[in-house]
VEXVEXGU-614334 format. One line per 5 residues: number of its first residue (from 1); their letters; for each residue x, y, z of N, C-alpha, C. Coordinates in Angstrom, 1 decimal. Example, Ala and Ser with C-alpha at 12.3 -4.5 7.8 and 13.67 -1.06 7.14 Angstrom:
1> as> 13.2/-5.7/7.8/12.3/-4.5/7.8/13.2/-3.3/7.8  12.8/-2.2/7.1/13.7/-1.1/7.1/12.9/0.0/7.9
end
This chain:
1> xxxxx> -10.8/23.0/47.3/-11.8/22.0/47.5/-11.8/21.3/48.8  -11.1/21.6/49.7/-10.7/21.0/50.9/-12.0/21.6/51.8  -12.4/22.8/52.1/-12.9/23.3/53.1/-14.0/22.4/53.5  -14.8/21.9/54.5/-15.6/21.1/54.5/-17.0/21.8/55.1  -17.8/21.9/54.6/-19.5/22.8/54.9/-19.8/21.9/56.3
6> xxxxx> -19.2/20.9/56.8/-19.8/19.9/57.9/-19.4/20.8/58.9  -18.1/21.7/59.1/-18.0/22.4/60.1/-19.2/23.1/60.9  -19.3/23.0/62.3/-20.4/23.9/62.8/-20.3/25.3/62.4  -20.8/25.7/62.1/-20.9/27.1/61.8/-20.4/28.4/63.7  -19.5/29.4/63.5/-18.9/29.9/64.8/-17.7/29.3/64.9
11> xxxxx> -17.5/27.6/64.3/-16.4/27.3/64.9/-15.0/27.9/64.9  -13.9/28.0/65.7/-12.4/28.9/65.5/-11.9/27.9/65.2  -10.9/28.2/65.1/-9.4/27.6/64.8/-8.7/27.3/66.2  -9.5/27.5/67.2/-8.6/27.3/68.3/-8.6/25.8/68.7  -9.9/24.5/68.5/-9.5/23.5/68.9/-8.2/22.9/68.0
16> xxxxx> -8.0/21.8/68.1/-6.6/21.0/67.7/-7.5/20.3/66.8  -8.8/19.7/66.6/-9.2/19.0/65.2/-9.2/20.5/64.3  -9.9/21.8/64.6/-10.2/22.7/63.7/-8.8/22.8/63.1  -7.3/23.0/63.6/-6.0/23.2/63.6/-5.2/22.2/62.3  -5.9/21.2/62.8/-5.9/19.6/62.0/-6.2/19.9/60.8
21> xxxxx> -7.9/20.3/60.7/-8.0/20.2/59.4/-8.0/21.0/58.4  -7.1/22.4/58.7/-6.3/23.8/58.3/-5.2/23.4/57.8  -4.3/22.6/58.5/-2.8/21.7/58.3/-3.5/21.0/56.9  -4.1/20.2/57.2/-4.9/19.0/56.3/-5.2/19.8/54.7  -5.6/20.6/54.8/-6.1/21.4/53.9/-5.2/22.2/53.2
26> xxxxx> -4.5/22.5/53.7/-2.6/23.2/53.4/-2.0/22.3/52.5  -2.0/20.8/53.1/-0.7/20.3/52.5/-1.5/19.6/51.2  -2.8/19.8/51.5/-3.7/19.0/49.8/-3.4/20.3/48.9  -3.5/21.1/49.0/-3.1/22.5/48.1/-1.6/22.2/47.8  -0.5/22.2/49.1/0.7/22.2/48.5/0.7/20.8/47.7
31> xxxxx> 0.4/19.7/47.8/0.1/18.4/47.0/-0.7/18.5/45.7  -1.0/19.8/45.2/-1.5/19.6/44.2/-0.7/20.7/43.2  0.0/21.7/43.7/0.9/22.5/43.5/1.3/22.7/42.1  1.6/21.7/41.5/2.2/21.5/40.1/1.3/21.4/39.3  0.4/20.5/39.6/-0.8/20.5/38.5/-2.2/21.9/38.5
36> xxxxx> -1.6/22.4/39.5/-2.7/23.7/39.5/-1.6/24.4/38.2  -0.5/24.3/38.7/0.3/25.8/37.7/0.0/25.0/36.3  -0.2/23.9/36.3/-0.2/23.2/34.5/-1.6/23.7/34.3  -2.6/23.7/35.1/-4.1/24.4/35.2/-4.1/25.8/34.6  -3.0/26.4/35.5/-3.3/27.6/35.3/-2.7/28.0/34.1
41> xxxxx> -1.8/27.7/33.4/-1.2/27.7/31.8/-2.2/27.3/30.9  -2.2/26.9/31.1/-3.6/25.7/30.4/-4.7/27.2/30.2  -5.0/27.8/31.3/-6.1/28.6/31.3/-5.5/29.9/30.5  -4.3/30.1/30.4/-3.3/31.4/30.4/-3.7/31.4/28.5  -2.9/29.8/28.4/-2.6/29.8/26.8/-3.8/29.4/26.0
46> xxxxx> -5.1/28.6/26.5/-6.5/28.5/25.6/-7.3/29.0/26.1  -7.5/29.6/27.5/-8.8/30.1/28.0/-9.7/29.2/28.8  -9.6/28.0/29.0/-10.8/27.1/29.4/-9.7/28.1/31.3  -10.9/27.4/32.3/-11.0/27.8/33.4/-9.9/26.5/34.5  -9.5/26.6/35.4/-9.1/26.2/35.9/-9.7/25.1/36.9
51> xxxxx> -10.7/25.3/37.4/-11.8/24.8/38.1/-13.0/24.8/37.2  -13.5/23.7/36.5/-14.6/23.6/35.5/-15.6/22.8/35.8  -16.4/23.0/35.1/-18.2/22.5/35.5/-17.7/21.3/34.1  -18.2/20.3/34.4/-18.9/19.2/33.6/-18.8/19.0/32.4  -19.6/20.0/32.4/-20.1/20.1/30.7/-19.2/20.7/29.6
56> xxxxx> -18.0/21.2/30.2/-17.1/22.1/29.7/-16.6/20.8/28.9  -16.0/19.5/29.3/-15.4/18.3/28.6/-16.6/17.1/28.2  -17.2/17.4/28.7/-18.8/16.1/28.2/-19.3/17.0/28.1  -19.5/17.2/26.9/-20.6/18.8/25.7/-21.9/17.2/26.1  -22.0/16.0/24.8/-22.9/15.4/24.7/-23.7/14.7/26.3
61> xxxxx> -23.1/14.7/27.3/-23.8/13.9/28.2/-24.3/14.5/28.9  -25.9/14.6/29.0/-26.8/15.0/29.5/-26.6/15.4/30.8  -26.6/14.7/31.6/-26.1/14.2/32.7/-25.4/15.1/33.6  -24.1/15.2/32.8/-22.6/15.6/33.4/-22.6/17.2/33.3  -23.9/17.4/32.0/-24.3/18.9/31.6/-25.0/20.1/32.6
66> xxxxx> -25.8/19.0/33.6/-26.5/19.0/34.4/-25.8/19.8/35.7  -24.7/19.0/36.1/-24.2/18.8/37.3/-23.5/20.0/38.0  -24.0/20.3/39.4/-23.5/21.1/40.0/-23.0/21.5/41.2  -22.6/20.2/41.3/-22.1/19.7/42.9/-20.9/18.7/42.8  -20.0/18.8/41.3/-19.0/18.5/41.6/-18.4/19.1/40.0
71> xxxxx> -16.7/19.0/40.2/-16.4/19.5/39.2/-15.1/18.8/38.9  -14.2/19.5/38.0/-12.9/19.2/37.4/-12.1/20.1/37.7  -10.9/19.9/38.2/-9.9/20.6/38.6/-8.9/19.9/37.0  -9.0/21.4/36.4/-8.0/20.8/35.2/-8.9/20.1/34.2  -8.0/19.1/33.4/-8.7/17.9/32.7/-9.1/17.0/33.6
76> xxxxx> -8.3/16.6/34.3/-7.6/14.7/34.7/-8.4/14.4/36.2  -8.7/15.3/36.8/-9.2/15.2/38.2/-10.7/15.7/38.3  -11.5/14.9/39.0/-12.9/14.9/39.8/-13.1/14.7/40.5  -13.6/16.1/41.0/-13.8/16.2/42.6/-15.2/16.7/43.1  -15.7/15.9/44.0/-16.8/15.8/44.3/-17.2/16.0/45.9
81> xxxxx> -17.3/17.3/46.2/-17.1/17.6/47.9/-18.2/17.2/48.4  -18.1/17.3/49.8/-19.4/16.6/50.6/-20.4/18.1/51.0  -21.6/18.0/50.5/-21.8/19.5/50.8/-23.2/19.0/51.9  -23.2/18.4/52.5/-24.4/18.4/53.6/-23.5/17.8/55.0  -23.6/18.5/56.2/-22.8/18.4/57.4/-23.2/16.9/57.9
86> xxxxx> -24.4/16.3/57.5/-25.0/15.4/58.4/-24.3/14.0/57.6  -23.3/14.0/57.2/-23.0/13.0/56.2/-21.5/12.9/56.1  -21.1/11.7/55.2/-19.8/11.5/55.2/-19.4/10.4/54.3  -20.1/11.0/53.4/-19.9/10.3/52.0/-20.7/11.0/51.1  -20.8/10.9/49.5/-21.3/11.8/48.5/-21.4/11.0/47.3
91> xxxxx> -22.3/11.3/46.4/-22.9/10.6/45.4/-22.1/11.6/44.4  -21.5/11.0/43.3/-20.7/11.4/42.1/-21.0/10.7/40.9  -21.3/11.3/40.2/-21.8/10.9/38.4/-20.1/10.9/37.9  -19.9/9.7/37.1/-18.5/9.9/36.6/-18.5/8.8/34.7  -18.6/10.2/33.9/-18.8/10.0/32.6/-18.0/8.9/32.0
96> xxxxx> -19.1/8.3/30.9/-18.6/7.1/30.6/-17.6/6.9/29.7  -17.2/8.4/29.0/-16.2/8.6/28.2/-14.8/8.6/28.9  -14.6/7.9/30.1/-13.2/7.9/30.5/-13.2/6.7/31.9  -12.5/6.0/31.8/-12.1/5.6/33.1/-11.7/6.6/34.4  -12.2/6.1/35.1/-12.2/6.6/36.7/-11.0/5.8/37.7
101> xxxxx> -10.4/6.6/38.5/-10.0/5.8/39.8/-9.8/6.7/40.7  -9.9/6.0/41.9/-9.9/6.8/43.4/-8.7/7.2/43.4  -8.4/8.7/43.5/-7.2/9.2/43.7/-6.4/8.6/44.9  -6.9/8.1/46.4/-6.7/8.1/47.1/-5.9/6.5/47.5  -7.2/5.6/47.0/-6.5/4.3/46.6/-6.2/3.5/45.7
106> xxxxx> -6.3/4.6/44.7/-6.1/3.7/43.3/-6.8/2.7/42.5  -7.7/2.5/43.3/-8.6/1.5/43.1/-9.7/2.0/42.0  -9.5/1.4/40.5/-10.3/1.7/39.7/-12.2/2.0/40.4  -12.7/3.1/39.7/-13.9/3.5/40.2/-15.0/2.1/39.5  -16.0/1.9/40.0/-16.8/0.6/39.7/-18.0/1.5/38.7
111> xxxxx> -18.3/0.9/37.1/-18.7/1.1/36.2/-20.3/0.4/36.1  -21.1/0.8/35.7/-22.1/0.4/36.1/-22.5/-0.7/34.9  -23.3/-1.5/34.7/-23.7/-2.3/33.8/-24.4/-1.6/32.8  -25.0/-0.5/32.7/-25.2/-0.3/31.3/-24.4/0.8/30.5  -23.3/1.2/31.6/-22.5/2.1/31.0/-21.7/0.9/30.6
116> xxxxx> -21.7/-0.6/30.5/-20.6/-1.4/30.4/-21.5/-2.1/28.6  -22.5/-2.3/28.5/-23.3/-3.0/27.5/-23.1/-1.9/26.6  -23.4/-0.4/27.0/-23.1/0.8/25.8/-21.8/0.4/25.1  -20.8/0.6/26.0/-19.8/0.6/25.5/-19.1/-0.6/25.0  -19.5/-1.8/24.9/-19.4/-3.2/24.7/-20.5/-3.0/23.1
121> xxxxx> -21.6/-2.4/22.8/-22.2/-2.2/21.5/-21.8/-1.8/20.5  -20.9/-0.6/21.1/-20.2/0.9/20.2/-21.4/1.4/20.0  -22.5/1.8/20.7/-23.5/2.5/20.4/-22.5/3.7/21.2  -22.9/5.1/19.7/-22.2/6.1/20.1/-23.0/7.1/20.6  -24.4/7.1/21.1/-25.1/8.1/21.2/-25.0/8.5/22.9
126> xxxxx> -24.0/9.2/22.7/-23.3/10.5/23.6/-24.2/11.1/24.4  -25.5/11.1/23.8/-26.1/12.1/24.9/-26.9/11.8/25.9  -26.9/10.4/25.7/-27.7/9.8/27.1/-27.4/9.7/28.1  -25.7/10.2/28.6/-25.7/9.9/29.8/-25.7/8.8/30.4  -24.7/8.0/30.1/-25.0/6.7/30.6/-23.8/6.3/31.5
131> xxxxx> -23.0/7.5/32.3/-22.3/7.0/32.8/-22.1/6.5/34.1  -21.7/6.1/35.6/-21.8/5.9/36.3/-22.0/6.2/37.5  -23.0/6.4/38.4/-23.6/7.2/39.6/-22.9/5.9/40.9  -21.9/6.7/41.5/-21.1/6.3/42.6/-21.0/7.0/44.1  -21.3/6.4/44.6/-21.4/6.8/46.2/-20.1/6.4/47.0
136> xxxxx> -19.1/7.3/47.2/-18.1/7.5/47.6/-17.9/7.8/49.3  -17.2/6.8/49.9/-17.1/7.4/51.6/-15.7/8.9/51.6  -16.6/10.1/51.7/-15.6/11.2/52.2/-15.7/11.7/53.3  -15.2/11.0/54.5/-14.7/12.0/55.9/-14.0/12.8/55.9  -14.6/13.5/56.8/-13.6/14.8/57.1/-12.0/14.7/56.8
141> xxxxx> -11.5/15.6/55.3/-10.3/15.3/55.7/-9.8/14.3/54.5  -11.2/13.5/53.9/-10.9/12.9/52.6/-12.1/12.8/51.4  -11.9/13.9/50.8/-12.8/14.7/50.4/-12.5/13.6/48.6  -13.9/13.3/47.6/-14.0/11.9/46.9/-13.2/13.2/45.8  -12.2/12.3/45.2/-11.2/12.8/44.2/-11.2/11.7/43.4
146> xxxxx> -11.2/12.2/41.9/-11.0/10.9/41.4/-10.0/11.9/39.9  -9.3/10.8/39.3/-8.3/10.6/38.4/-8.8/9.7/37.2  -8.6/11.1/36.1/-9.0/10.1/34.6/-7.9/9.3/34.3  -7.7/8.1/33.2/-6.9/7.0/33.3/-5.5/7.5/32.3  -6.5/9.0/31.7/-5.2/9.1/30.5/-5.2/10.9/30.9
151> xxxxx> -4.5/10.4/32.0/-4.1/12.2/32.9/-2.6/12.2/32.5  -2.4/13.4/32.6/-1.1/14.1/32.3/0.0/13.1/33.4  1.1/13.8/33.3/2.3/13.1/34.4/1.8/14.0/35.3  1.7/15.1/35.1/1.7/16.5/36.1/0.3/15.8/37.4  -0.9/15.2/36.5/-1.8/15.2/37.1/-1.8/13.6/38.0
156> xxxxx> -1.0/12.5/37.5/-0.3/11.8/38.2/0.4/11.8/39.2  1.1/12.8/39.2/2.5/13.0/40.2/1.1/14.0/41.9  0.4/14.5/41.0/-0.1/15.2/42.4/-1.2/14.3/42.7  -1.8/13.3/42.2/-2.3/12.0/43.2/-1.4/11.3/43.8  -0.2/10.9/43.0/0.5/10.8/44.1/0.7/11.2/45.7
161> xxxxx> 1.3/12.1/45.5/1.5/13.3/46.6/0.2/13.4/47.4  -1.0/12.9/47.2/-2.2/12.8/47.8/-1.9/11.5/48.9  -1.2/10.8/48.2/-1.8/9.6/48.4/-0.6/9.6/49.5  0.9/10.0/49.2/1.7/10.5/50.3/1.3/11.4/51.8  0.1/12.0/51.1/-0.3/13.2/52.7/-1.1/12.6/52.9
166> xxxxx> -1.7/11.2/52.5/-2.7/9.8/53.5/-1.6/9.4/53.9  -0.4/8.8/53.6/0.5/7.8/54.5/0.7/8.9/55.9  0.5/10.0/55.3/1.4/11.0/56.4/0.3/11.4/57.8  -0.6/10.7/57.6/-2.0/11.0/58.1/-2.5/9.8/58.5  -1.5/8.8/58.0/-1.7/7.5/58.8/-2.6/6.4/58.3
171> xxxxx> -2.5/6.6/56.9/-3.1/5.8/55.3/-4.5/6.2/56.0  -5.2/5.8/54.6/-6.8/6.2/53.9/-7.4/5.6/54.9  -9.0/6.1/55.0/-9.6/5.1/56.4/-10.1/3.6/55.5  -9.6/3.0/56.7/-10.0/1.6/56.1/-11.3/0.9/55.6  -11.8/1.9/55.8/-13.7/1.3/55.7/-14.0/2.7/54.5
176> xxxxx> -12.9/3.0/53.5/-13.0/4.1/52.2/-13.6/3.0/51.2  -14.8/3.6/50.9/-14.9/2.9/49.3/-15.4/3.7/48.7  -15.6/3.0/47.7/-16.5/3.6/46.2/-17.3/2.7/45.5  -18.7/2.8/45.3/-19.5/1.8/45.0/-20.6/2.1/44.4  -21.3/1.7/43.1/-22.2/2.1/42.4/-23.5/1.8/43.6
181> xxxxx> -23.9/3.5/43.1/-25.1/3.9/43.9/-26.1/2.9/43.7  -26.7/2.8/45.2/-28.1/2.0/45.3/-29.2/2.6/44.4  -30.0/1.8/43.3/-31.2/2.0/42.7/-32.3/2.6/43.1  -32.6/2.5/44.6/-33.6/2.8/45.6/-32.5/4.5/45.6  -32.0/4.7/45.9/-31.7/5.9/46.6/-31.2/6.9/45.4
186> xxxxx> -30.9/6.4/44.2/-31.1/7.1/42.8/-32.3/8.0/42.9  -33.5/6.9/43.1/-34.7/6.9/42.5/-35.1/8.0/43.5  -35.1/8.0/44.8/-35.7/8.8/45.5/-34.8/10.3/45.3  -33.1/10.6/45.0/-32.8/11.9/45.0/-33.3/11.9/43.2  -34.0/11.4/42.6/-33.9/11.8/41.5/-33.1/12.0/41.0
191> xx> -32.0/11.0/40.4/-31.4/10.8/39.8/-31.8/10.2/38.6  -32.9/9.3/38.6/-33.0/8.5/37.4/-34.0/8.8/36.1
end
């Protein structure tokens, strides 16, 4: 999930940022290491896929059923890459059936008010999709990861280690957030 589509197209490997973010991309693979092989058992001993679409764990939410521009690595992780070059941040749907937090800073993902009234009702009707549309800053290099609240150790220990190859990289950029998507700009990508 590291590779970033922002790259110019032609580019080599020969400048020192292309170099950078080869290295960069290396050690988020080796940082994820352990929870891929718990992935890949996972995939060995029931069959579900390693890298999964949405809908595979939110059967009822419309929504999540939909989605095809970001995915699940495993259960416990959501990852949502930046797929337009002219940009550096990405809009992510994150289902209301689970707590969210930024792999990166830990900082619980922000819940939107009517995914907050659903679930404050016990209205159980699953299929509306009511979960929360978040616009994530991902620069080059910090691609929007997020962590369900009741993930494995395995899937703990490699946010961790995320969050280790930010210190090592000189901590997260300070102007990283995550923030329920603007109304206006729902409405225009059709989201709503």
């Amino acid at each position: 999930f590291v590779y970033d589509v922002r790259r110019p197209l032609g580019s080599t490997l020969a400048s020192s940022s292309a170099a950078s973010d080869v290295y960069t991309g290396q050690s988020m693979h080796i940082a994820l290491l352990e929870y891929k092989r718990e992935a890949m058992r996972e995939a060995e001993n029931v069959g579900l896929p390693m890298t999964r679409m949405m809908f595979i764990h939110y059967t009822y939410d419309e929504v999540a059923s939909d989605l095809t521009s970001q995915f699940l690595l495993g259960r416990d992780l959501l990852i949502a890459p930046v797929l337009d070059r002219k940009t550096s941040r990405v809009h992510c749907y994150l289902p209301r059936e689970d707590v969210w937090m930024d792999a990166w800073t830990t900082i619980l993902a922000p819940i939107s008010t009517s995914a907050v009234r659903k679930k404050k009702s016990g209205d159980d009707e699953e299929s509306s999709g009511s979960g929360t549309w978040v616009t994530a800053d991902a620069p080059m290099g910090w691609p929007a990861v997020f962590i369900r609240s009741g993930a494995s150790k395995t899937a703990k220990a490699a946010a961790a280690a995320l969050r280790e190859l930010a210190v090592e990289k000189g901590g997260v950029p300070s102007k990283r957030r995550v923030k329920i998507m603007d109304p206006v700009e729902k409405l225009i990508l059709g989201l709503v």
